[in-house]
TILUMNU-145814 format. One record per atom (N, C-alpha, C): residue number from 1; residue in three letters; x, y, z. Coordinates in steps of 0.02 Angstrom, whole numbers, plus 50000, padded with zeros to 5 digits. Example, Ala and Ser with C-alpha at 12.3 -4.5 7.8 and 13.67 -1.06 7.14 Angstrom:
+-----+--------+-------+-------+-------+
! num ! residu !     x !     y !     z !
+-----+--------+-------+-------+-------+
!   1 !    ALA ! 50660 ! 49716 ! 50390 !
!   1 !    ALA ! 50615 ! 49775 ! 50390 !
!   1 !    ALA ! 50660 ! 49835 ! 50390 !
!   2 !    SER ! 50642 ! 49888 ! 50354 !
!   2 !    SER ! 50684 ! 49947 ! 50357 !
!   2 !    SER ! 50645 ! 50002 ! 50394 !
+-----+--------+-------+-------+-------+
// end
This chain:
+-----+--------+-------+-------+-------+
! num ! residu !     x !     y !     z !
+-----+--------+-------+-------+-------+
!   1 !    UNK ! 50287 ! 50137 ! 49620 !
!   1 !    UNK ! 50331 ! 50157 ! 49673 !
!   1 !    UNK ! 50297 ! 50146 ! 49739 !
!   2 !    UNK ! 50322 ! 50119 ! 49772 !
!   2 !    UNK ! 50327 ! 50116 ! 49854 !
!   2 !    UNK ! 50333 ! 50191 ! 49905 !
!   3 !    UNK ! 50277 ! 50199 ! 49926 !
!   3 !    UNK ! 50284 ! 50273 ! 49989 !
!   3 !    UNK ! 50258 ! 50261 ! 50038 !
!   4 !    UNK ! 50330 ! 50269 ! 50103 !
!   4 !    UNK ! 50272 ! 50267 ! 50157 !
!   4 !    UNK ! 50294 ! 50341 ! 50207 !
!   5 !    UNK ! 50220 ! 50359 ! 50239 !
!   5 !    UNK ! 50212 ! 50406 ! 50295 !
!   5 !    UNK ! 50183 ! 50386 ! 50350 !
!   6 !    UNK ! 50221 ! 50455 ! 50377 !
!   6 !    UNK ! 50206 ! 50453 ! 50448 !
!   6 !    UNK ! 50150 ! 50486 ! 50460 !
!   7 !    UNK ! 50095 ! 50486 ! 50505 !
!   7 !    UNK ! 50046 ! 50534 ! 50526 !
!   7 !    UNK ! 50024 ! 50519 ! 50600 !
!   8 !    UNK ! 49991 ! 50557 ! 50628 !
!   8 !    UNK ! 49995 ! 50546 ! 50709 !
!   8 !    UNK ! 49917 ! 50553 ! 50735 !
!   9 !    UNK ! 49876 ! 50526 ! 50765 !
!   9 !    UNK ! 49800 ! 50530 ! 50769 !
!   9 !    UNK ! 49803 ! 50553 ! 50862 !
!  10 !    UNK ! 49768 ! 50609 ! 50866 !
!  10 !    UNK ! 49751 ! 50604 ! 50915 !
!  10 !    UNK ! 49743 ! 50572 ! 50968 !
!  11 !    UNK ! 49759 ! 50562 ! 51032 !
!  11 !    UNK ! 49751 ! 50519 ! 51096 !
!  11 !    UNK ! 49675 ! 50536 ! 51098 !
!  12 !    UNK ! 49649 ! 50566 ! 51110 !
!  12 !    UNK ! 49571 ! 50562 ! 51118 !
!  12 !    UNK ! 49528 ! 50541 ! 51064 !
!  13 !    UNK ! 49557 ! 50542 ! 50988 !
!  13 !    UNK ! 49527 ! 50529 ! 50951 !
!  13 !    UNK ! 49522 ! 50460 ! 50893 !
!  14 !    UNK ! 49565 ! 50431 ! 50935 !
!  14 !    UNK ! 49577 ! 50352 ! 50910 !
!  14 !    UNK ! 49495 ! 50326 ! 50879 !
!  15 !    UNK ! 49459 ! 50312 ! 50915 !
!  15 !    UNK ! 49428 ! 50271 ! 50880 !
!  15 !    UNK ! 49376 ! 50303 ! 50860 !
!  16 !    UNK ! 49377 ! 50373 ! 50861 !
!  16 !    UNK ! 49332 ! 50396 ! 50795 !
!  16 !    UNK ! 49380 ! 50398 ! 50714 !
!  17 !    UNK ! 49438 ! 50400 ! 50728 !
!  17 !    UNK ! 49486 ! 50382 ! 50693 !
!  17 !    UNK ! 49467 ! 50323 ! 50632 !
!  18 !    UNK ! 49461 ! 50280 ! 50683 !
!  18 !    UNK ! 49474 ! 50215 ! 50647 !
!  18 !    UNK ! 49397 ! 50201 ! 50611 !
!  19 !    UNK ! 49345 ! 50226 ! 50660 !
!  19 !    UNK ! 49263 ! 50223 ! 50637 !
!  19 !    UNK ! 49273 ! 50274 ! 50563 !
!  20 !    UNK ! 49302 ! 50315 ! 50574 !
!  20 !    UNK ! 49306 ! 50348 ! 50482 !
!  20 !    UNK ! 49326 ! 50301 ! 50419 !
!  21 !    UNK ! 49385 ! 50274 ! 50467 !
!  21 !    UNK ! 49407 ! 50242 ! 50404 !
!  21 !    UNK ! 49362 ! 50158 ! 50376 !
!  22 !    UNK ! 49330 ! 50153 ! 50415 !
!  22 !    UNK ! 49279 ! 50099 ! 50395 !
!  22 !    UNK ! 49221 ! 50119 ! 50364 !
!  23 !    UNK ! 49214 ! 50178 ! 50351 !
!  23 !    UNK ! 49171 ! 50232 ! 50305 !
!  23 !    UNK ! 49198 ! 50269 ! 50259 !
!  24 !    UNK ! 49258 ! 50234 ! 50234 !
!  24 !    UNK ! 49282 ! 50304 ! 50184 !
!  24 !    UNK ! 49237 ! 50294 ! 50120 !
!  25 !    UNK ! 49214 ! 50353 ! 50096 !
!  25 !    UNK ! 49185 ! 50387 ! 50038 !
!  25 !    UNK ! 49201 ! 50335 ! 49968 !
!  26 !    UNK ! 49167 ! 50289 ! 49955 !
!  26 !    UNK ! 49182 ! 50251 ! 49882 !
!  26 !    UNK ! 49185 ! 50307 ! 49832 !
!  27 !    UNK ! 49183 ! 50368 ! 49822 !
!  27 !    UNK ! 49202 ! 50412 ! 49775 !
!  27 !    UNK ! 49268 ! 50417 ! 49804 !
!  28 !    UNK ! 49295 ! 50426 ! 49854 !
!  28 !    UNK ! 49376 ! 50443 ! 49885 !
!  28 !    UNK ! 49402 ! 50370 ! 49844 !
!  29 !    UNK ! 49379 ! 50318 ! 49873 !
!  29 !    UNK ! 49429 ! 50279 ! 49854 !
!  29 !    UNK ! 49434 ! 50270 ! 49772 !
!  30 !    UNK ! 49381 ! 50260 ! 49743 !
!  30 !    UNK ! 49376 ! 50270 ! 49664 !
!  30 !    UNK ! 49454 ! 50320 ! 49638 !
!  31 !    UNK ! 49418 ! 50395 ! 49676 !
!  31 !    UNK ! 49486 ! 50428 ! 49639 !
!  31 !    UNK ! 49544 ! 50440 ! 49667 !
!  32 !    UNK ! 49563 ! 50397 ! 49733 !
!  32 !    UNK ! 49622 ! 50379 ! 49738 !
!  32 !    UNK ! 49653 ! 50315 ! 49705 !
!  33 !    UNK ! 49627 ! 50267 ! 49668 !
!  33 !    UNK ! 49629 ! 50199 ! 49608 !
!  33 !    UNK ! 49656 ! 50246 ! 49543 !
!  34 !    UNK ! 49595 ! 50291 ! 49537 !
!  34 !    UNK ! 49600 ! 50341 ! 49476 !
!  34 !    UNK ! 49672 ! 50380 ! 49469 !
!  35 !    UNK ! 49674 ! 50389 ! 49525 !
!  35 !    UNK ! 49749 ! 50440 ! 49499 !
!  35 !    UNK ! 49809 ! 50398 ! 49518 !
!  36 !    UNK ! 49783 ! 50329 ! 49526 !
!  36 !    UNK ! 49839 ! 50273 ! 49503 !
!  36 !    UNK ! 49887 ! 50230 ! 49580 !
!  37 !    UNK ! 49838 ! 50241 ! 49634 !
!  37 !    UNK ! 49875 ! 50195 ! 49680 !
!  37 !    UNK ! 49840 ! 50139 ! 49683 !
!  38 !    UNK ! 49857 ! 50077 ! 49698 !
!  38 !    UNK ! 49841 ! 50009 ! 49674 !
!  38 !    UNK ! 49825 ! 50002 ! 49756 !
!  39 !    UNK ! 49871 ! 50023 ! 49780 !
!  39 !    UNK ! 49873 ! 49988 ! 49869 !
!  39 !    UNK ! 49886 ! 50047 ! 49893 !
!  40 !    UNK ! 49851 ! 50056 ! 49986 !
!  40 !    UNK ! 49847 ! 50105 ! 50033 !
!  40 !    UNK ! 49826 ! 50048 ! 50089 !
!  41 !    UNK ! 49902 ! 50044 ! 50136 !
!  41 !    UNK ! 49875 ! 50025 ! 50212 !
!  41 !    UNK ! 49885 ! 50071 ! 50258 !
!  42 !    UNK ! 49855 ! 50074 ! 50308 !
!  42 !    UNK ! 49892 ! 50097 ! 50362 !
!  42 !    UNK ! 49890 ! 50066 ! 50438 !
!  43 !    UNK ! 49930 ! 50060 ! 50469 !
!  43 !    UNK ! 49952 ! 50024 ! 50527 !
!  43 !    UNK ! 49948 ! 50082 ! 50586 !
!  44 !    UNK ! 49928 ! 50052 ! 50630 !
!  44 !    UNK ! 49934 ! 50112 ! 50707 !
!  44 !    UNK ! 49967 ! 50084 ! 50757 !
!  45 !    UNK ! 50015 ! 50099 ! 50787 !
!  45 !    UNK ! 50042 ! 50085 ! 50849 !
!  45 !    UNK ! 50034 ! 50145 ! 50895 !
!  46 !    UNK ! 50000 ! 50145 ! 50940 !
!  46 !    UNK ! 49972 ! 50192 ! 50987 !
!  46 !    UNK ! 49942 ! 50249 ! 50946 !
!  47 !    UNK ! 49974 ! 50306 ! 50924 !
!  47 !    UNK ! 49953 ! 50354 ! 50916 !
!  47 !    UNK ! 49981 ! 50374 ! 50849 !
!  48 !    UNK ! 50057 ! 50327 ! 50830 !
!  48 !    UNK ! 50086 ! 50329 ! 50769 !
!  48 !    UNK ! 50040 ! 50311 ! 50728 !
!  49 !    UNK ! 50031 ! 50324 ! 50675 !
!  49 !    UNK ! 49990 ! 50298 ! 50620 !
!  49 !    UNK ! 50064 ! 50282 ! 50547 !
!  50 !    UNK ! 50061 ! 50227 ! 50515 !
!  50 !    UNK ! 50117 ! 50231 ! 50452 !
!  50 !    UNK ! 50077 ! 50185 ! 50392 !
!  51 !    UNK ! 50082 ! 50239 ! 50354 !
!  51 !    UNK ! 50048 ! 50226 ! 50280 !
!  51 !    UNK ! 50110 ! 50193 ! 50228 !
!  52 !    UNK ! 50074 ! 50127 ! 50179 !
!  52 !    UNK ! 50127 ! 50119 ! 50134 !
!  52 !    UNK ! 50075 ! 50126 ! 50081 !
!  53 !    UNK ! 50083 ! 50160 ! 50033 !
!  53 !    UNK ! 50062 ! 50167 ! 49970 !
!  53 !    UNK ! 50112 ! 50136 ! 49901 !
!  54 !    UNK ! 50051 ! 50101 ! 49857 !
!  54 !    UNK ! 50109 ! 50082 ! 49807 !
!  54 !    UNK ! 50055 ! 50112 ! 49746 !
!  55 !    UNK ! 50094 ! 50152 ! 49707 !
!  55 !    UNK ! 50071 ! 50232 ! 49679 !
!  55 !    UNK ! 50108 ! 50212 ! 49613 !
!  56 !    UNK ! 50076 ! 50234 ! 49541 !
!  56 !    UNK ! 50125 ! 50248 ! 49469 !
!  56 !    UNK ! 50150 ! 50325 ! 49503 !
!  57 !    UNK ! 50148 ! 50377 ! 49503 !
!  57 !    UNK ! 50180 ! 50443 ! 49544 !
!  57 !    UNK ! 50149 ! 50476 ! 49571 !
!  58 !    UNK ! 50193 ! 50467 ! 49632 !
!  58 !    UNK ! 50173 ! 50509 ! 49709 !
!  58 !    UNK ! 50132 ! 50575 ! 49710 !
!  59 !    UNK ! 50175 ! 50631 ! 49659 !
!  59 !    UNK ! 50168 ! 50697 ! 49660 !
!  59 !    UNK ! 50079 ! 50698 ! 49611 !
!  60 !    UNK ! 50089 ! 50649 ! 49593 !
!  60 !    UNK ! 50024 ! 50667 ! 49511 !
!  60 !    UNK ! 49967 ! 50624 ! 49563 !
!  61 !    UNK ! 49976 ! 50592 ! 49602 !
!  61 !    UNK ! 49938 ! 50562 ! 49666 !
!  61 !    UNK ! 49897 ! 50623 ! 49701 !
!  62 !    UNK ! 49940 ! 50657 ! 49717 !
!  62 !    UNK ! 49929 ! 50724 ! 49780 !
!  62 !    UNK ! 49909 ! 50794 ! 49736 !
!  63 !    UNK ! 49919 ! 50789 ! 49685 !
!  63 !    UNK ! 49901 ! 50854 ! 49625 !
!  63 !    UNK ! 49838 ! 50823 ! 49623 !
!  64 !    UNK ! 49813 ! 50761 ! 49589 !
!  64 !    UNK ! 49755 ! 50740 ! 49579 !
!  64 !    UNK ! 49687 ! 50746 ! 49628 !
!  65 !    UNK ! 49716 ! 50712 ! 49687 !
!  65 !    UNK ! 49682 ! 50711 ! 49744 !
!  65 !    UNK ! 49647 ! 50785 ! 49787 !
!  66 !    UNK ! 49693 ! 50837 ! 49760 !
!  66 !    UNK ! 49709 ! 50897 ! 49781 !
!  66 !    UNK ! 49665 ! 50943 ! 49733 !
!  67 !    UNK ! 49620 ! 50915 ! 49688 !
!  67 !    UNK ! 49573 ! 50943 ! 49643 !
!  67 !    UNK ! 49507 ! 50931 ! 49665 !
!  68 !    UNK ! 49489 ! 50876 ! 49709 !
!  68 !    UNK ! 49433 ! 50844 ! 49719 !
!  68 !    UNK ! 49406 ! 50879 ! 49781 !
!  69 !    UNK ! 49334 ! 50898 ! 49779 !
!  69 !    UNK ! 49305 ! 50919 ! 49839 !
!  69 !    UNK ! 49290 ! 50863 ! 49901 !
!  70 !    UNK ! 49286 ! 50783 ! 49874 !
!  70 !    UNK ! 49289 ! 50732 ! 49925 !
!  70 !    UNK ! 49346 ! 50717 ! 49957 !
!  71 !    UNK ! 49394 ! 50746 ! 49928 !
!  71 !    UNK ! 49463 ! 50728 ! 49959 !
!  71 !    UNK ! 49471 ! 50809 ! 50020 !
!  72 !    UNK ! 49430 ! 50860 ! 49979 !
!  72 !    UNK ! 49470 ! 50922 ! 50025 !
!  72 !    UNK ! 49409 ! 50921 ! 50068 !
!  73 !    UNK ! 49331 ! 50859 ! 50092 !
!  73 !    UNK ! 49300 ! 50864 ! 50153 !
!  73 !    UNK ! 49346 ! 50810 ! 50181 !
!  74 !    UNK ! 49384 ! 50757 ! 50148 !
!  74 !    UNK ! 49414 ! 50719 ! 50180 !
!  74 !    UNK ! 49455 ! 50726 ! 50230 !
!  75 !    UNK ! 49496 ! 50783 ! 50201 !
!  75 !    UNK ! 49575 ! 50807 ! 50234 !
!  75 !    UNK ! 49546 ! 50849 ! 50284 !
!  76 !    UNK ! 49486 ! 50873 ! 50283 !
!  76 !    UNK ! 49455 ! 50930 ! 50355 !
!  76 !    UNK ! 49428 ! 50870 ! 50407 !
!  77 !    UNK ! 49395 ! 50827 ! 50365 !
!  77 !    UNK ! 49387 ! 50775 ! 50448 !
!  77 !    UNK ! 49443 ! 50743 ! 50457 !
!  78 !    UNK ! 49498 ! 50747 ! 50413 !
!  78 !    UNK ! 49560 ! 50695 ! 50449 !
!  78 !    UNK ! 49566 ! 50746 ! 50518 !
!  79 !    UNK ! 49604 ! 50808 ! 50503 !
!  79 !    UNK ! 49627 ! 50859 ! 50528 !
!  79 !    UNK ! 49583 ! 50911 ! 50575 !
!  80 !    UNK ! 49527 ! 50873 ! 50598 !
!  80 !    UNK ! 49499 ! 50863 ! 50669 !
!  80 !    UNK ! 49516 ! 50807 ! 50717 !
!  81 !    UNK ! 49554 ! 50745 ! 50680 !
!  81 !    UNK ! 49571 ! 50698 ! 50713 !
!  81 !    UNK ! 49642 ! 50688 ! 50713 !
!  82 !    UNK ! 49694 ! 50728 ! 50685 !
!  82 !    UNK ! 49765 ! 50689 ! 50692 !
!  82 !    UNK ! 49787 ! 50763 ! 50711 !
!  83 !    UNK ! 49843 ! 50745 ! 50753 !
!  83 !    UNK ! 49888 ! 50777 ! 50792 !
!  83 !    UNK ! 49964 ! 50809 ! 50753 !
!  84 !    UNK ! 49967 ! 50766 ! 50699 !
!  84 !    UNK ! 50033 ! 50770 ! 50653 !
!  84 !    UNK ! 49985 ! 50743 ! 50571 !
!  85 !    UNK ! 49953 ! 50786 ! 50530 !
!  85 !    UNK ! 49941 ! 50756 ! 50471 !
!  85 !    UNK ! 49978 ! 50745 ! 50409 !
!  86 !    UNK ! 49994 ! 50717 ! 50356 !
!  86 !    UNK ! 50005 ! 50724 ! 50287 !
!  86 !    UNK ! 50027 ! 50799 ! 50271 !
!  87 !    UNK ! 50068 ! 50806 ! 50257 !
!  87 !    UNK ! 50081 ! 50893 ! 50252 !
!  87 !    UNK ! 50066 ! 50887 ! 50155 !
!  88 !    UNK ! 50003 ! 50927 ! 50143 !
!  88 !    UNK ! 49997 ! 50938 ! 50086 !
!  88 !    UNK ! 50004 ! 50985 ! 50047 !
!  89 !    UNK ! 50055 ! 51026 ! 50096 !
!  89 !    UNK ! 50060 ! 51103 ! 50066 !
!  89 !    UNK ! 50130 ! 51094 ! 50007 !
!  90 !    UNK ! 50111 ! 51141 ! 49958 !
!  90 !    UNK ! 50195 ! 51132 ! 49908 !
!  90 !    UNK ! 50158 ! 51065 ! 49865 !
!  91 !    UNK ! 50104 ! 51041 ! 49860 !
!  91 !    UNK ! 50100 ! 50984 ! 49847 !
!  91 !    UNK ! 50115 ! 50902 ! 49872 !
!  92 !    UNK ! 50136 ! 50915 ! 49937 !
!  92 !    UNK ! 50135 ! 50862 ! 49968 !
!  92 !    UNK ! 50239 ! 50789 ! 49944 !
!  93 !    UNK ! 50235 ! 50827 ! 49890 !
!  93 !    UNK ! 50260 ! 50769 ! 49866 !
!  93 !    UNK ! 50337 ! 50780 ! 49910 !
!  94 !    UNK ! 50358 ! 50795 ! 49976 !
!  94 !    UNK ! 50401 ! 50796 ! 49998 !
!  94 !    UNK ! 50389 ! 50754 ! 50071 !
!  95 !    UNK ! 50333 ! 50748 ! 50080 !
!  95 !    UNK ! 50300 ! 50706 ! 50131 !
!  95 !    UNK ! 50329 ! 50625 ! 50149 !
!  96 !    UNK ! 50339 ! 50596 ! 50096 !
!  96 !    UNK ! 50366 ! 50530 ! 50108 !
!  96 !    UNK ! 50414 ! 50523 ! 50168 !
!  97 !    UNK ! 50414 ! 50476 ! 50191 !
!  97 !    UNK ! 50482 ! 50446 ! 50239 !
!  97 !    UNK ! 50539 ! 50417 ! 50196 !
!  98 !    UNK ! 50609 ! 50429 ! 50205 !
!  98 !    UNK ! 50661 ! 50404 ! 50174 !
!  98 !    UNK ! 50676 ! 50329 ! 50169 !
!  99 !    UNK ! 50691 ! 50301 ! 50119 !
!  99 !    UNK ! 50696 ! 50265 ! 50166 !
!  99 !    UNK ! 50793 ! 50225 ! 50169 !
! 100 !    UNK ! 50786 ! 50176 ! 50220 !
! 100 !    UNK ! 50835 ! 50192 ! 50275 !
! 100 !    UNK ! 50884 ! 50129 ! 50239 !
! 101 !    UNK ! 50861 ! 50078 ! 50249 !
! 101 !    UNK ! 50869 ! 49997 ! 50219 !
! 101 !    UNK ! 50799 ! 49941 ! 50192 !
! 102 !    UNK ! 50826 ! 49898 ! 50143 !
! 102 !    UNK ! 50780 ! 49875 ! 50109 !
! 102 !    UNK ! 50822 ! 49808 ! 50097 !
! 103 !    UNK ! 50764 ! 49761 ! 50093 !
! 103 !    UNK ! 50787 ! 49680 ! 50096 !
! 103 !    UNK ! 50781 ! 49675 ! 50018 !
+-----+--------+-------+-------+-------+
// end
């Protein structure tokens, strides 16, 4: 399945932003592969940030991820840097963007 979100990075914190993500944790990415997403981009236009994930299921994605202590130092340095994050509360799995039209 196809998911994409919205998330919003800080105006002051852009390019410590982006310096994280050229360091993410090879244990993060391992067990984000592990709990079955194949692909994770994300795109920034100013301050918008939009993620497309292509995931076997979303919810068993964010339950998984949501066990790991590299994912929960992850989500504390995201959430010094974004203004609007991933809402992972409830399990997250309501987070996606709708979507609208498709070719």
């Amino acid at each position: 399945m196809r998911v994409a979100l919205h998330t919003r990075v800080r105006a002051d914190r852009i390019a410590a932003y982006e310096q994280a993500h050229r360091e993410v944790p090879e244990e993060l990415t391992a067990a984000i592969r592990a709990a079955g997403a194949t692909e994770w981009t994300i795109w920034r236009s100013g301050t918008d940030l939009f993620h497309l994930l292509e995931v076997e299921d979303y919810p068993l994605l964010i339950a998984e991820l949501g066990k790991l202590p590299v994912n929960t130092a992850w989500q504390a340095r995201m959430g010094e840097l974004l203004e609007v994050a991933h809402d992972y509360s409830a399990g997250g799995a309501d987070a996606p963007l709708p979507v609208v039209w498709q070719l």
